[in-house]
C-alpha positions in Angstrom: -132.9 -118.1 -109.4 -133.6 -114.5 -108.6 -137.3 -113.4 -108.5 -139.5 -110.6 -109.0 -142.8 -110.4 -108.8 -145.1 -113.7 -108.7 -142.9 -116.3 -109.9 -141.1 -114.1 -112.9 -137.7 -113.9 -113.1 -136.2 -110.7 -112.1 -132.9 -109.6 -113.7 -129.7 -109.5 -112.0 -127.8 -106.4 -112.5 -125.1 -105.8 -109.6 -122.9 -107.9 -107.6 -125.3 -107.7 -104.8 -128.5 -108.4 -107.0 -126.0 -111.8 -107.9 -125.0 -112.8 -104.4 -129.4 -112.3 -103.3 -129.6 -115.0 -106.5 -127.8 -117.8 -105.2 -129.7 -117.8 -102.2 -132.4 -120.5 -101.3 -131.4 -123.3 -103.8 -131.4 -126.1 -101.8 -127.6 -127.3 -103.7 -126.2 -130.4 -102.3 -122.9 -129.4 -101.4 -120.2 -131.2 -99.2 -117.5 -129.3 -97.5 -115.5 -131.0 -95.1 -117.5 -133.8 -94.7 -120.6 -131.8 -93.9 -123.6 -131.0 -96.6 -123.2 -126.7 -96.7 -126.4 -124.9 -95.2 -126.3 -122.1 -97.5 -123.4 -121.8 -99.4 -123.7 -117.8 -99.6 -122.8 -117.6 -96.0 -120.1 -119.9 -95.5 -116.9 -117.9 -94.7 -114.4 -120.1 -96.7 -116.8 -120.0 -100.1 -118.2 -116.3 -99.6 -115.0 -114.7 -100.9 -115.1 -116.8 -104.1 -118.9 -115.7 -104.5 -117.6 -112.1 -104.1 -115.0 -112.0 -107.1 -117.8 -113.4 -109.7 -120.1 -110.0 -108.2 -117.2 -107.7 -109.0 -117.9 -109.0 -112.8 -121.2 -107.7 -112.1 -120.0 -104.5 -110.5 -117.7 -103.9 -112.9 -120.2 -103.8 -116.2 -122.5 -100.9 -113.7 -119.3 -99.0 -113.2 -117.3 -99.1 -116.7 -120.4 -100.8 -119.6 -117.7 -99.6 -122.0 -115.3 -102.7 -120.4 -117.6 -105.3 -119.5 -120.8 -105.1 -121.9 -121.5 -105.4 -125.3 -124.4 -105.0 -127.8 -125.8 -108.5 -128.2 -126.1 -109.9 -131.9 -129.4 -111.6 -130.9 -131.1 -108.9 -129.0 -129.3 -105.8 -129.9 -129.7 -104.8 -125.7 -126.5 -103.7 -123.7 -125.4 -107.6 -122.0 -122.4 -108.6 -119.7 -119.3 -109.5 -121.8 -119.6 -112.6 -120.3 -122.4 -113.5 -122.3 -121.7 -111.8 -126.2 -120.4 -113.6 -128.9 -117.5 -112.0 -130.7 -118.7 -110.3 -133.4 -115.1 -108.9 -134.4 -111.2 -109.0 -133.6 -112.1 -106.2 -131.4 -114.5 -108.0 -129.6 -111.9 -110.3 -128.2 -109.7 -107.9 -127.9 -112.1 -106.6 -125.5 -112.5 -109.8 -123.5 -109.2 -109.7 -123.0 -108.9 -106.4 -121.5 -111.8 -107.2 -119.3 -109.6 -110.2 -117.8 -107.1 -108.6 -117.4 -108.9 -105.5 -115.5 -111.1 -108.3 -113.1 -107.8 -109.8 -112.2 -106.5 -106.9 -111.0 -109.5 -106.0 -109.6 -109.8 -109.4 -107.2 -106.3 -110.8 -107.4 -107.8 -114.0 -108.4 -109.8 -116.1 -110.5 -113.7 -114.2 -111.2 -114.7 -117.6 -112.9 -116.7 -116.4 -116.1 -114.5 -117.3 -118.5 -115.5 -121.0 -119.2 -118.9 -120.0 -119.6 -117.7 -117.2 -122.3 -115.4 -119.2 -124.4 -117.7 -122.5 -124.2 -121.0 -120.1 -125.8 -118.4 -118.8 -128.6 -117.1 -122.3 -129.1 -120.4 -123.5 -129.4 -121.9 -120.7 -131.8 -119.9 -122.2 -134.7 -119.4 -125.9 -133.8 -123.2 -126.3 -133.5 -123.7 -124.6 -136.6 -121.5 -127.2 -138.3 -123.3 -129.6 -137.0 -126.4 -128.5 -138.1 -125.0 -128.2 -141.9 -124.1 -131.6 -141.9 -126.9 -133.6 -140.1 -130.0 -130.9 -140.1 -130.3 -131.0 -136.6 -131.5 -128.2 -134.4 -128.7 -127.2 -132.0 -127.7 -123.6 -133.6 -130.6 -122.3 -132.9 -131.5 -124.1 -129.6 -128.2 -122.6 -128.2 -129.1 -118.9 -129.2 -132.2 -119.2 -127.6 -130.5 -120.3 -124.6 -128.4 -118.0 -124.9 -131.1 -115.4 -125.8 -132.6 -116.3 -122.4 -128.9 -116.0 -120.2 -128.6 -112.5 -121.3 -131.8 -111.5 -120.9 -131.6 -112.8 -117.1 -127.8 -111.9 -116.6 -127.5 -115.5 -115.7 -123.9 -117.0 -114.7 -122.9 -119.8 -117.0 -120.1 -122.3 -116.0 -118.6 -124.5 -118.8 -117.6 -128.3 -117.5 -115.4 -129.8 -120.0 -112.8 -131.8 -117.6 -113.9 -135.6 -117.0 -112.7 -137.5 -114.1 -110.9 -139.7 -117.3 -110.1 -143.0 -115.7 -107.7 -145.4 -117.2 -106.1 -142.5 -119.6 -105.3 -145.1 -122.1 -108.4 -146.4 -122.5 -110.9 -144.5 -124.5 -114.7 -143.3 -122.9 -116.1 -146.2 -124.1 -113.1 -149.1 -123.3 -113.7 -148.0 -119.5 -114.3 -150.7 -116.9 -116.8 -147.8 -115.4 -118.8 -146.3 -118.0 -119.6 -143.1 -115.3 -115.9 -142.2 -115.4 -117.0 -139.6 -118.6 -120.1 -138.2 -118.8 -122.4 -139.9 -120.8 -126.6 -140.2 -121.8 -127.5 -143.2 -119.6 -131.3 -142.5 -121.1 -133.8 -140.7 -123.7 -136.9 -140.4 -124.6 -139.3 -137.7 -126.5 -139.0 -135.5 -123.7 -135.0 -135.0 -123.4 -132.3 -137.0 -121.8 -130.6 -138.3 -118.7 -126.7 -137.5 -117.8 -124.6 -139.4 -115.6 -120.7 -139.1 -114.7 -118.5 -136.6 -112.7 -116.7 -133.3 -114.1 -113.8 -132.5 -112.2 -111.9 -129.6 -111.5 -114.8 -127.2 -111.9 -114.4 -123.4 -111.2 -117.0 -121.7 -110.1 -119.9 -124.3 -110.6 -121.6 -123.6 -107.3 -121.3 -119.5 -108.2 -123.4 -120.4 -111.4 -126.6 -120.2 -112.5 -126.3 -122.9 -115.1 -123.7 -125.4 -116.3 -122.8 -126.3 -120.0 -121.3 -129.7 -120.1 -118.8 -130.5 -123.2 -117.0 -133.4 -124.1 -113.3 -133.8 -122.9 -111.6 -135.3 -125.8 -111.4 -136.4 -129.3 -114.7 -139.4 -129.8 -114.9 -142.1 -132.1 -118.0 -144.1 -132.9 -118.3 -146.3 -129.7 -118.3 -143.2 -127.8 -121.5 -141.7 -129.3 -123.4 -141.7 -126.1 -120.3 -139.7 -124.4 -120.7 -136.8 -127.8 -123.1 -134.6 -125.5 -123.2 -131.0 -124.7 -126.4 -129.7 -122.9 -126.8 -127.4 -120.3 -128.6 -127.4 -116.6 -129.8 -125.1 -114.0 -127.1 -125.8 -110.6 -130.0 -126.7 -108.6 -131.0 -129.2 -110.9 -132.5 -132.7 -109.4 -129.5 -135.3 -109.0 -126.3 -133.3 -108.9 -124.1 -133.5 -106.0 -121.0 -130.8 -105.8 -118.0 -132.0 -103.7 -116.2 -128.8 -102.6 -112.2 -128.7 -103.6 -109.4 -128.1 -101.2 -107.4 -125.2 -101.1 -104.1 -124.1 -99.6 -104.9 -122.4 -96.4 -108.3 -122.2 -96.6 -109.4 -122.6 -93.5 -108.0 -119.3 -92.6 -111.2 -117.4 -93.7 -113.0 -119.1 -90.9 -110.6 -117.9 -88.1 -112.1 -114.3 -88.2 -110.2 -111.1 -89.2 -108.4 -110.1 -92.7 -104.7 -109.6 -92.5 -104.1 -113.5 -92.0 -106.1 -114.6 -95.3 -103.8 -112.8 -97.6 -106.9 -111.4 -99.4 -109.6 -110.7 -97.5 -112.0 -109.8 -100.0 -112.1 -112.5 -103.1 -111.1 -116.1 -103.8 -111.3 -118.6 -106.5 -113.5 -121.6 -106.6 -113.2 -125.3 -107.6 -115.6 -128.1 -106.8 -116.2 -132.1 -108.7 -119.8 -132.1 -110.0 -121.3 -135.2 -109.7 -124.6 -136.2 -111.9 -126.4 -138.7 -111.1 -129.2 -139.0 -113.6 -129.6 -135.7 -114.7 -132.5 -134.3 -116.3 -131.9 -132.3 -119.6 -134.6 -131.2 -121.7 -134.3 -131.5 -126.0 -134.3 -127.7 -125.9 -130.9 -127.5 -123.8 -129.2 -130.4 -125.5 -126.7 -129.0 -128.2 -124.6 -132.4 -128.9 -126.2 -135.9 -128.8 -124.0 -138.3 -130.6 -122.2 -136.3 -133.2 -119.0 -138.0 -132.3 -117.3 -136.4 -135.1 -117.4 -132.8 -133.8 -116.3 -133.7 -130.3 -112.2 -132.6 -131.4 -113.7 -129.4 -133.3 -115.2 -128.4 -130.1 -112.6 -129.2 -127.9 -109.9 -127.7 -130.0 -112.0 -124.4 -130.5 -113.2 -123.8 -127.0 -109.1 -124.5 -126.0 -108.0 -121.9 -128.8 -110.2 -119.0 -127.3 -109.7 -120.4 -123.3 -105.9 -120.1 -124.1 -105.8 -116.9 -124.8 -108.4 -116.2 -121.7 -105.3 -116.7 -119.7 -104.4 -112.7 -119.8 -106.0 -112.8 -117.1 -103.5 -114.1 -114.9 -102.0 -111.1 -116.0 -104.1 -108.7 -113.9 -103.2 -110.8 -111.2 -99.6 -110.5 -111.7 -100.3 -106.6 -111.8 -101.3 -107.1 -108.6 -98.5 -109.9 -107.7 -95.5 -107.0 -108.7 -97.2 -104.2 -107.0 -97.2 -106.5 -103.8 -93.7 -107.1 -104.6 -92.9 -103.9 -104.9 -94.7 -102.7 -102.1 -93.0 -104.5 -99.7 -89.5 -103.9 -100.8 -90.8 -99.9 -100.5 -91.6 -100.8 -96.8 -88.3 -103.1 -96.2 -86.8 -99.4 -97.0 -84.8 -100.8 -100.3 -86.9 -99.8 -103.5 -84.0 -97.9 -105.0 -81.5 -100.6 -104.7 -80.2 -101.6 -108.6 -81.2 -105.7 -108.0 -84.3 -104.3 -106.2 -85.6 -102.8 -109.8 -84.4 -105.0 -112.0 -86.3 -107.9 -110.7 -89.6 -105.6 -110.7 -88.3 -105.3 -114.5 -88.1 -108.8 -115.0 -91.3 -109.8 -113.5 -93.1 -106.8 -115.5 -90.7 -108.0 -118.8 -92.6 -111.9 -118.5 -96.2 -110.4 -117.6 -96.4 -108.5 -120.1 -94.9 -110.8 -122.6 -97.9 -113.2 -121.3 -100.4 -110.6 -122.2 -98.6 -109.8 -125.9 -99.5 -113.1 -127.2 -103.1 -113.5 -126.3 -104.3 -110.0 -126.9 -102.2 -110.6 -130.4 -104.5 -114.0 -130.9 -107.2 -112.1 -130.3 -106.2 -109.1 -132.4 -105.5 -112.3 -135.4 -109.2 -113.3 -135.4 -111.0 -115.0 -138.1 -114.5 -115.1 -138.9 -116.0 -118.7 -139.1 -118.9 -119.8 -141.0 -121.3 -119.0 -138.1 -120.4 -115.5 -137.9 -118.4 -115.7 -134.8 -114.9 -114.7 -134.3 -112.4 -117.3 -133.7 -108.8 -116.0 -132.6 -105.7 -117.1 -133.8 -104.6 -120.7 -132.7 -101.0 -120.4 -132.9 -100.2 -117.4 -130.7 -103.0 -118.5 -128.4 -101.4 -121.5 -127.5 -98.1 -119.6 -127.2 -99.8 -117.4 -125.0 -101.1 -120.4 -122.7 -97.5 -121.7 -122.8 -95.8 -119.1 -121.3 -98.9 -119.3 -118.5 -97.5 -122.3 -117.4 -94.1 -121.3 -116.7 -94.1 -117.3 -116.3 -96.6 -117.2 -113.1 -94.2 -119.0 -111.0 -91.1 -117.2 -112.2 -92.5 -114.1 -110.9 -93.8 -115.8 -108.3 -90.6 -116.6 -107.1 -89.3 -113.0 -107.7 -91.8 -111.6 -105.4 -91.1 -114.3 -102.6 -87.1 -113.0 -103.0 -88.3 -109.5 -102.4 -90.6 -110.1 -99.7 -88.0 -111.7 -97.5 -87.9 -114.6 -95.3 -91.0 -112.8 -93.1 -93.5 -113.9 -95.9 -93.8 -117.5 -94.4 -92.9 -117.1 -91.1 -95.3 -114.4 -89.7 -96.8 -114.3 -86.5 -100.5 -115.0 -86.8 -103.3 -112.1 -86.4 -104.3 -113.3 -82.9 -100.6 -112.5 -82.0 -100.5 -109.5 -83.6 -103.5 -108.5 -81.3 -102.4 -110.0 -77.8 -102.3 -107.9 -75.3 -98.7 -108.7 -74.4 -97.2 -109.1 -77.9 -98.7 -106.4 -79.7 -96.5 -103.7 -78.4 -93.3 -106.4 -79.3 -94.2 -107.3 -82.4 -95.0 -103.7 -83.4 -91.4 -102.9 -82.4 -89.9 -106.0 -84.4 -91.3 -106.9 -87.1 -91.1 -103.0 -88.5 -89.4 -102.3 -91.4 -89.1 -98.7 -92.2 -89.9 -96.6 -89.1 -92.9 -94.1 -90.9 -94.7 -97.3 -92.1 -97.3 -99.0 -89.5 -96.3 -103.0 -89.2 -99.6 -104.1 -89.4 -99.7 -102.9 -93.2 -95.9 -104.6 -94.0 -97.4 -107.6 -92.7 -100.7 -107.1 -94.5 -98.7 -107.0 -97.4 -96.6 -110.4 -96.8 -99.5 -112.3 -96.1 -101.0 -110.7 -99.7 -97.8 -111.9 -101.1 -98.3 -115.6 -99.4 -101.7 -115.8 -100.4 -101.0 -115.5 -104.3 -97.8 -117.8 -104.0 -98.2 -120.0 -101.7 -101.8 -120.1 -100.1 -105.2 -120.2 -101.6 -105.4 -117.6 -104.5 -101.7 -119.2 -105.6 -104.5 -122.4 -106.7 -105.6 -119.6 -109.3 -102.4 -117.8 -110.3 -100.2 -121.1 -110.0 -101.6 -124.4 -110.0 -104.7 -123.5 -112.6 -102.1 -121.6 -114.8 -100.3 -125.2 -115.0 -103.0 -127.0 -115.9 -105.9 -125.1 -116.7 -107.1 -125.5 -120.2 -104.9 -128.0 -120.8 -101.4 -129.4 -119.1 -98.4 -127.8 -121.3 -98.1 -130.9 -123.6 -101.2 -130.3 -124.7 -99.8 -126.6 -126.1 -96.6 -128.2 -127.3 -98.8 -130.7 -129.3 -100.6 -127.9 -131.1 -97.5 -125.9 -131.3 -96.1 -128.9 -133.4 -98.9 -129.0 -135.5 -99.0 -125.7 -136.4 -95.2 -124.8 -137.5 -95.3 -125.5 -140.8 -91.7 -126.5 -141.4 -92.7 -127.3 -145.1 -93.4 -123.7 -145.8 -90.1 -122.4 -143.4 -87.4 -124.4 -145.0 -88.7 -123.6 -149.0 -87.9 -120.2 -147.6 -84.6 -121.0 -146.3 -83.7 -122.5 -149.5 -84.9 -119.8 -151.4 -82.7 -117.2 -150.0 -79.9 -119.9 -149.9 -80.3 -120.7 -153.8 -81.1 -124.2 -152.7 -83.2 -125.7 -155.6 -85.3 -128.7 -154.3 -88.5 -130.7 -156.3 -92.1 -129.1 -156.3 -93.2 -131.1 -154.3 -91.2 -130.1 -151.3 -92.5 -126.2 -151.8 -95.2 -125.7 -149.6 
């Protein structure tokens, strides 16, 4: 953690104050087979520690985007870390997304952390109503204390899952979801994996969540506490990514983006340490669907912000057909239509289920569940629609470019200057620049963020169908078909 003078804590405030934070924690992190020095420095993970900065840089240079006045301590804090007090509120969230996405062309990895703190707000408060217990206000002091430091706060909801017909507790390995192996008067001890996590290593602290709907043999599994990264017993196994490697071959036109990434890593806890005043769920079964399905409902609609980096996915697009010398062809602008047609229709739905917000009992704004899982629906399909659109337009040159180090031979440069050009008054190092962009979103590693996390992130797209189907109310439709029909039909069947 970041310090100031003596042993205090010293607040972050811009991207650079963030990237001096994660320095010197000692994290257990395998990469290719090799425990990571310092993570910081390591050219394939840098970039991904660069996009969670620009959330940073972002609330110095526009506070009217990215902060908010805090309920709990009435100071100016990151977005990142507000409850939504108001429709507006998550209206605002969403315009943030959708601004950091065009700002990095990837995934800036906040988001869990935002929608797991408003999940929780209410979901602990219900507990609390029905079984006394302390967790409301254990979270807003926890909460009290990541805005006062500016502290990065993953969420870790996704279990490793096993057999997935058995339940947590029917597992022939108990570790396979994350479960309390131990308490005593002093807190408890977590063991199991969480997969698929984005931005763990990036964070400050982790919030782990159940996974799924409990039942009574799974009480040891109903847990949600939070712990510092660098916390005694965790082991982080770093995640693959399509044509990673390239940021370790030196230079910035073969990467795609040279700048930002995403990040995804398997967090491992072997006996984890977490102290009573950071555990928020310990047994309360019951609750473990209400969270789940509320944390889902606000995540769902977090997925605007795959519409910033579409922006930036159709202005690639359009870039390069403006260099190939055939913007003003008819086909040309009508597939920049289309893929501007299904962005924005992305972005309609969850900025409407934000602008649909109810209050809850806790105080915090949920948005609506409906739209917000017609908004993560379209996620799964629309990204690779206009993914495919701007592979069309790019031509066949996206996949098939020369490397950098051929670009810069002393033999070839002067050849592949000449060839590769597409209109005479633009340089071919910026057409290719471009391409590689283009691969990079679609195809190499920032396509894990547009593509393969708006497939399954926050749910597969069954999961959407299945709350679509609960949600259609067919009783209510069809009384109003038959009303404007004449159709009379019993009481009963009027709802």
């Amino acid at each position: 953690m970041p310090r100031g003078n003596g042993d205090s804590p010293r607040r972050i405030v811009s991207g650079e104050d963030y990237i001096d934070s994660l320095r010197g924690r000692n994290l257990r992190v395998f990469l290719f087979g090799e425990l990571v020095d310092e993570p910081v420095d390591h050219p394939l993970i840098r970039p991904s520690i660069n996009a969670v900065a620009e959330t940073y840089d972002l609330a110095m240079r526009e506070p009217e985007v990215a902060t908010a006045e805090s309920e709990l301590t009435g100071d100016r804090v990151n977005r990142f870390l507000h409850i939504a007090q108001s429709p507006e509120d998550l209206v605002a969230q969403n315009m943030m997304q959708r601004k950091l996405g065009q700002n990095t062309g990837t995934c800036f990895q906040r988001c869990v952390g935002m929608d797991a703190f408003n999940s929780l707000h209410s979901v602990t408060y219900e507990i609390d109503e029905k079984h006394g217990t302390p967790y409301h206000e254990r979270l807003k002091a926890f909460l009290t204390t990541m805005q006062q430091q500016n502290y990065v706060v993953g969420g870790a909801m996704t279990d490793v899952k096993g057999d997935r017909s058995k339940a947590p507790h029917e597992q022939d390995d108990p570790d396979l979801f994350v479960h309390i192996t131990k308490r005593n008067d002093d807190g408890i001890w977590l063991r199991g994996a969480k997969a698929h996590q984005t931005g763990c290593i990036n964070s400050h602290w982790i919030i782990a969540m159940p996974t799924m709907r409990l039942g009574p043999k799974d009480a040891d599994y109903a847990v949600v506490a939070a712990f510092p990264v660098d916390a005694p017993g965790i082991t982080y196994v770093y995640g693959r990514q399509s044509c990673d490697t390239r940021s370790m071959e030196g230079g910035s036109i073969d990467v795609g983006n040279a700048s930002f990434s995403g990040q995804e890593a398997m967090v491992i806890l072997d006996d984890v340490f977490v102290p009573w005043s950071h555990v928020f769920m310990d047994g309360e079964y019951e609750f473990a669907s209400m969270l789940v399905e509320r944390f889902t409902c606000y995540h769902r609609r977090s997925y605007v912000c795959k519409t910033g980096v579409g922006d930036v996915l159709i202005g690639a697009a359009a870039q390069a057909a403006e260099y190939n010398g055939v913007e003003k062809a008819s086909h040309i602008k009508d597939k920049l239509v289309q893929m501007t047609h299904l962005n924005e229709t992305m972005y309609a739905a969850g900025i409407a289920s934000s602008h649909q917000a109810k209050a809850l009992k806790s105080g915090v704004y949920l948005n609506d569940d409906m739209l917000a899982n017609v908004c993560k629906h379209h996620v799964t399909k629309m990204p690779f629609e206009i993914g495919r659109l701007a592979q069309d337009l790019a031509g066949g040159l996206v996949s098939t470019a020369p490397s950098e180090k051929e670009l810069e031979h002393p033999e070839l440069k002067a050849l592949l200057e000449k060839y590769l050009k597409g209109r005479a008054d633009v340089p071919t190092e910026a057409r290719i620049r471009v391409l590689r962009l283009i691969e990079n979103m679609t195809m190499g590693r920032n396509a894990v963020g547009y593509l393969t996390e708006s497939m399954h992130g926050a749910g597969s797209p069954q999961a959407q169908r299945i709350q679509i189907g609960r949600q259609m109310n067919l009783g209510f439709k069809k009384a109003l078909a038959r009303k404007l029909a004449g159709v009379k039909s019993p009481d009963k069947d009027e709802e």
